[in-house]
MARVO-293621 format. One record per residue: x, y, z of N, C-alpha, C, O in turn; residue in one letter. Coordinates in pm, whole numbers, padded with zeros to 5 digits, always signed. Layout:
XYZXYZXYZXYZA/...
# end
This chain:
-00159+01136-00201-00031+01199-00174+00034+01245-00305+00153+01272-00315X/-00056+01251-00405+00049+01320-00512+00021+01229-00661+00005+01265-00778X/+00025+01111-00603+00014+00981-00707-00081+00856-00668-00093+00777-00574X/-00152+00887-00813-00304+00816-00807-00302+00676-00767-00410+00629-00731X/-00194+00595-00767-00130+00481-00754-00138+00471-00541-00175+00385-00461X/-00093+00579-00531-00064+00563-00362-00224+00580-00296-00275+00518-00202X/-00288+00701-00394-00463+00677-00317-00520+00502-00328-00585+00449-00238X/-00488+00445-00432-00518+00276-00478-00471+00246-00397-00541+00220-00299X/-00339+00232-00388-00353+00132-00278-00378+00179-00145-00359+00084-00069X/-00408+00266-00090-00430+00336+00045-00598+00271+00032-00662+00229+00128X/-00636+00274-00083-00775+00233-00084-00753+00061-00059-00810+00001+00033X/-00677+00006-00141-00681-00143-00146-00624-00244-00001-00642-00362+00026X/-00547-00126+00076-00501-00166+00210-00611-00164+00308-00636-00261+00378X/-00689-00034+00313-00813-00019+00387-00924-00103+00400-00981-00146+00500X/-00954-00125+00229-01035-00263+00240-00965-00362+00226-01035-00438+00159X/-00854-00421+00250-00828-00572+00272-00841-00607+00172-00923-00699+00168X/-00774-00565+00022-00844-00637-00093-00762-00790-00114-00652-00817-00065X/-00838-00871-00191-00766-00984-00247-00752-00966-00390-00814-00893-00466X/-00629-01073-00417-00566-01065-00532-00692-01046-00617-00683-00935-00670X/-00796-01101-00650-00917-01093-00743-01000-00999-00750-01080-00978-00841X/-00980-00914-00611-01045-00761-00603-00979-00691-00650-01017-00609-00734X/-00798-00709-00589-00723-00603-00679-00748-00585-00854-00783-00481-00909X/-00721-00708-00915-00735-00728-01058-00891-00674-01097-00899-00596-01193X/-00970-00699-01051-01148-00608-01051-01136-00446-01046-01179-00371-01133X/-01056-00398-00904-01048-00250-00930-00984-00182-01007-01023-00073-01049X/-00870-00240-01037-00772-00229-01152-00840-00209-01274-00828-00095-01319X/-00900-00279-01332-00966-00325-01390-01121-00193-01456-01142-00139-01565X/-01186-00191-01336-01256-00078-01327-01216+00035-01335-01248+00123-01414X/-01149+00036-01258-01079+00196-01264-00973+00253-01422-00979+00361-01483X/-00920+00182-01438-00876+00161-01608-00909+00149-01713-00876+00208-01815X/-01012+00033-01686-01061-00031-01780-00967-00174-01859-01007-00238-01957X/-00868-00190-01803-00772-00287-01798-00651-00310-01726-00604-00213-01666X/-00591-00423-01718-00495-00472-01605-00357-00462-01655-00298-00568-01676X/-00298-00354-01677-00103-00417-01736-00072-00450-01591-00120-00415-01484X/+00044-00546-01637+00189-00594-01516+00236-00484-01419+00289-00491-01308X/+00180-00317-01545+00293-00214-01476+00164-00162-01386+00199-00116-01277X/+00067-00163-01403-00014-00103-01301-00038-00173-01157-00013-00128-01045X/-00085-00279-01189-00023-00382-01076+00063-00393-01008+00052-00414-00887X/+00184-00380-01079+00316-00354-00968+00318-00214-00890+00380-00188-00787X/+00248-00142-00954+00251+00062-00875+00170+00031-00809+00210+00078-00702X/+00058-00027-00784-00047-00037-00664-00002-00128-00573-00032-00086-00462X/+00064-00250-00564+00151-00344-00499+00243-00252-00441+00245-00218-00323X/+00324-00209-00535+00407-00146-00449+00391-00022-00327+00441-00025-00215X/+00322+00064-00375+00241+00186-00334+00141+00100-00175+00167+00122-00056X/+00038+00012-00223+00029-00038-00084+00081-00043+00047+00014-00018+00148X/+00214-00080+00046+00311-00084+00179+00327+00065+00207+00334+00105+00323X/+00331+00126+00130+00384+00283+00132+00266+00362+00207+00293+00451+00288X/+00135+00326+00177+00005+00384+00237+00061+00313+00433+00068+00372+00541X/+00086+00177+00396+00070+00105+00542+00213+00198+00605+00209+00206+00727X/+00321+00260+00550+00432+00302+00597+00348+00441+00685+00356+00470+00804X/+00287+00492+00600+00198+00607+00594+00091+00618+00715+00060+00731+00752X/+00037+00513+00773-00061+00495+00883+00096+00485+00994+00120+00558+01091X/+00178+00377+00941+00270+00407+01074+00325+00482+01125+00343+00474+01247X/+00355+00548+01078+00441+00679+01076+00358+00808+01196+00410+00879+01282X/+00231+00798+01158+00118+00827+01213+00109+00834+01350+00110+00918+01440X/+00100+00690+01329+00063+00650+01461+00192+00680+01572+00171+00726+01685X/+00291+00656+01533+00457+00649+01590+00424+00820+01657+00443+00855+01774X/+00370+00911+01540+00398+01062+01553+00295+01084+01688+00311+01151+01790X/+00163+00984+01637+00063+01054+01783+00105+00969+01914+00017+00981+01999X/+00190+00905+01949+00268+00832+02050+00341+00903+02124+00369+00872+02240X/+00395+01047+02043+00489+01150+02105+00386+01246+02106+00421+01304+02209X/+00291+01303+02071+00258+01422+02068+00107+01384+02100+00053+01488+02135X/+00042+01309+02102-00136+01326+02166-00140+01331+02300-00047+01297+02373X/-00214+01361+02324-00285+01365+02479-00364+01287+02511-00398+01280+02629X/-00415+01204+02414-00494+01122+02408-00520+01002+02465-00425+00935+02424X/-00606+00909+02552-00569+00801+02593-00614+00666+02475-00712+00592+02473X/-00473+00677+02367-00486+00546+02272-00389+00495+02297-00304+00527+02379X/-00397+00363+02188-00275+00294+02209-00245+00338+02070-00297+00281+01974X/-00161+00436+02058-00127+00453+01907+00006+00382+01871+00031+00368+01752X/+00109+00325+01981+00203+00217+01965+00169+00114+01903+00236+00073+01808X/+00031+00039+01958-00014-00016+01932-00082-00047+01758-00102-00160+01712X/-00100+00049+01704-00146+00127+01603-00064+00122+01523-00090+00044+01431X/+00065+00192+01512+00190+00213+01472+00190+00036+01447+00126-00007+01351X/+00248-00039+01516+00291-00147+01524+00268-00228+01425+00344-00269+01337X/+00119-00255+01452-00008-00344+01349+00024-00285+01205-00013-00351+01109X/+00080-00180+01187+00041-00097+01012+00202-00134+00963+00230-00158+00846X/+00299-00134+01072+00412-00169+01030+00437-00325+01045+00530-00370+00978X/+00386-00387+01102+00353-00517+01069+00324-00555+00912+00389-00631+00839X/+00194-00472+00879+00164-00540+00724+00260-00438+00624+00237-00436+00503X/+00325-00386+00661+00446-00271+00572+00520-00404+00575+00574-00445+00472X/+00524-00468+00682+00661-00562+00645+00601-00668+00573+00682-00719+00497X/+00468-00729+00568+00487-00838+00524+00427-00794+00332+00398-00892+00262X/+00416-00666+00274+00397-00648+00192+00574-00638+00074+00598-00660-00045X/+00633-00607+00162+00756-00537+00109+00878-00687+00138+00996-00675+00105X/+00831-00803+00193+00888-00904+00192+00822-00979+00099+00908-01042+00037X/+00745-00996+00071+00664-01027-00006+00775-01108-00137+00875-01044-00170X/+00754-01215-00188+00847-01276-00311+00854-01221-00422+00962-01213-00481X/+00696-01153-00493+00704-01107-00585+00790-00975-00597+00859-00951-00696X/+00778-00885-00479+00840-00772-00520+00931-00709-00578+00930-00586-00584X/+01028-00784-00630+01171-00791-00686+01129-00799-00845+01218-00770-00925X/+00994-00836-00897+00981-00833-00986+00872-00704-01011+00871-00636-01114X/+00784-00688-00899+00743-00552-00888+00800-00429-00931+00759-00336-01001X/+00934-00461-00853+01046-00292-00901+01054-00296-01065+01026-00206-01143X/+01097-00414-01090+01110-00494-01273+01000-00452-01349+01021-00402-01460X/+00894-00463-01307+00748-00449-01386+00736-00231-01379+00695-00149-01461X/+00780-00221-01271+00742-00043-01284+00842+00008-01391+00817+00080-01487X/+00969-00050-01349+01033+00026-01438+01044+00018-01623+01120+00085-01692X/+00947-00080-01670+00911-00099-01771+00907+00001-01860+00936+00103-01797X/+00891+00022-01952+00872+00131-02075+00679+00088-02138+00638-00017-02187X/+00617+00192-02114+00531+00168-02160+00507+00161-02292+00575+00233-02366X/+00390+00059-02357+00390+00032-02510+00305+00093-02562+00289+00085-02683X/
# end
């Protein structure tokens, strides 16, 4: 969508990553881990899951289709919420807005 941060985590939501995969792709894809990259893919995550919901909500009004895209919708805004409740995130916003060194 614009920012390489939102394809990561759209990637890191898709596969279900764990904290030790995140820090690996990070990692790979960089070639190292700052606080501030970590927090843009953390954060950006929920935003991909906002991104499937939204989706799904839209093909609920407009498919013809026989899905359960409520259903769909639901589940993606489910993990939107439990990413963005999440404890760390307050330090997430803290870590992006950093000044890089």
């Amino acid at each position: 969508m614009g920012d390489i941060f939102f394809d990561l985590g759209n990637f890191a939501h898709h596969h279900r990553l764990n904290e030790e995969q995140v820090d690996n792709f990070l990692y790979e894809y960089f070639g190292e881990v700052t606080d501030k990259q970590y927090a843009r893919l953390r954060l950006m995550w929920p935003m991909s899951e906002l991104h499937e919901s939204m989706w799904g909500t839209t093909q609920t009004g407009i498919s013809k289709l026989e899905e359960d895209f409520q259903g769909y919708a639901d589940l993606w805004f489910a993990r939107f919420r439990t990413h963005v409740t999440d404890y760390r995130w307050e330090q997430w916003l803290k870590d992006v807005g950093k000044k890089s060194k």
